[in-house]
C-alpha positions as CSV (number, residue, x, y, z in Angstrom):
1,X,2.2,20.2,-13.1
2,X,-0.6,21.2,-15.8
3,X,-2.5,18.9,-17.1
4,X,-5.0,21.1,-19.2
5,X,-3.8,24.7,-20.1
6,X,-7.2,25.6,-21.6
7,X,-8.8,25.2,-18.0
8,X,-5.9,25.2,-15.5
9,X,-6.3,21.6,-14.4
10,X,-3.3,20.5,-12.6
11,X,-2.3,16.9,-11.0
12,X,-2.2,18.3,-7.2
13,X,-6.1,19.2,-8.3
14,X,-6.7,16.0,-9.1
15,X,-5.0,14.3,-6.7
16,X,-7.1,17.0,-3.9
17,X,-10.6,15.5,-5.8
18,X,-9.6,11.8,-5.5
19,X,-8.8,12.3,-1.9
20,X,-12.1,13.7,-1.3
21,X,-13.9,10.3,-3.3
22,X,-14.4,12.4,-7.0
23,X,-12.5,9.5,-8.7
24,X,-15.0,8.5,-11.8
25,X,-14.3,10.3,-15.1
26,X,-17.7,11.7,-15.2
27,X,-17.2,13.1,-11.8
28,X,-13.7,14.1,-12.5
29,X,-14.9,16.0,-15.8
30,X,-17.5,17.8,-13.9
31,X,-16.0,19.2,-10.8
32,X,-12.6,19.9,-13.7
33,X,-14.5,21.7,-15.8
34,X,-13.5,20.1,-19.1
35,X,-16.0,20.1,-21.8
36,X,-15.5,18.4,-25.0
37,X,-16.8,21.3,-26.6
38,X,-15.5,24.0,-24.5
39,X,-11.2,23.5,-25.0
40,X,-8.8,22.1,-27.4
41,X,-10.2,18.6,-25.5
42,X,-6.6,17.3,-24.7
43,X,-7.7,16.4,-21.3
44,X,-11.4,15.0,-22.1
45,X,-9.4,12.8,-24.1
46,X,-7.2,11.0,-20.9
47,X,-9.9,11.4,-18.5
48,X,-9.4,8.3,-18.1
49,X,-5.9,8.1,-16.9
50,X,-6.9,11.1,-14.9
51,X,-9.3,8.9,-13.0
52,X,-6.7,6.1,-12.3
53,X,-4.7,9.1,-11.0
54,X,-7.9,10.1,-8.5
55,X,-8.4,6.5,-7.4
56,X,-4.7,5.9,-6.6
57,X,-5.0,9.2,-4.3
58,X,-8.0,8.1,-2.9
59,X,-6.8,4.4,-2.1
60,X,-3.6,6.3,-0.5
61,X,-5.4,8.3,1.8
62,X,-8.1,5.2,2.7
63,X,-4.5,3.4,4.1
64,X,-2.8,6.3,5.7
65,X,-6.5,7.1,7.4
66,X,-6.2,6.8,11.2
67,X,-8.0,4.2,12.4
68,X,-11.6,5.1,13.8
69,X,-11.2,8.2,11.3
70,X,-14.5,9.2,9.5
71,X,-13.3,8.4,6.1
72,X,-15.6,6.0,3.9
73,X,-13.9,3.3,1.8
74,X,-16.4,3.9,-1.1
């Protein structure tokens, strides 16, 4: 689903970033794209529900990990 029409950001994108530890909103606005000043701002605007989105990813893959696997907890 889209989150952000101006830059094409979709959930399964940023559900793929958390997985791969880009969970903070600073992060998260970076590697998305999303500018204040460069779209209608929609999505700066729940960047933070956006991260809590990343982080429950992240914590998902962190338990379904194998054990011994090279995945970090941080």
């Amino acid at each position: 689903m889209y989150i952000c029409l101006c830059k094409g950001v979709t959930d399964s994108r940023v559900r793929a970033l958390g997985r791969d530890g880009v969970v903070s909103p600073e992060a998260l606005a970076a590697e998305l794209g999303i500018d204040r000043d460069d779209c209608c701002g929609r999505c700066f605007a729940g960047i933070e529900n956006l991260a809590a989105i990343a982080e429950g990813e992240r914590l998902s893959a962190i338990r379904l990990a194998p054990v011994g696997s090279t995945r970090s907890s941080s």
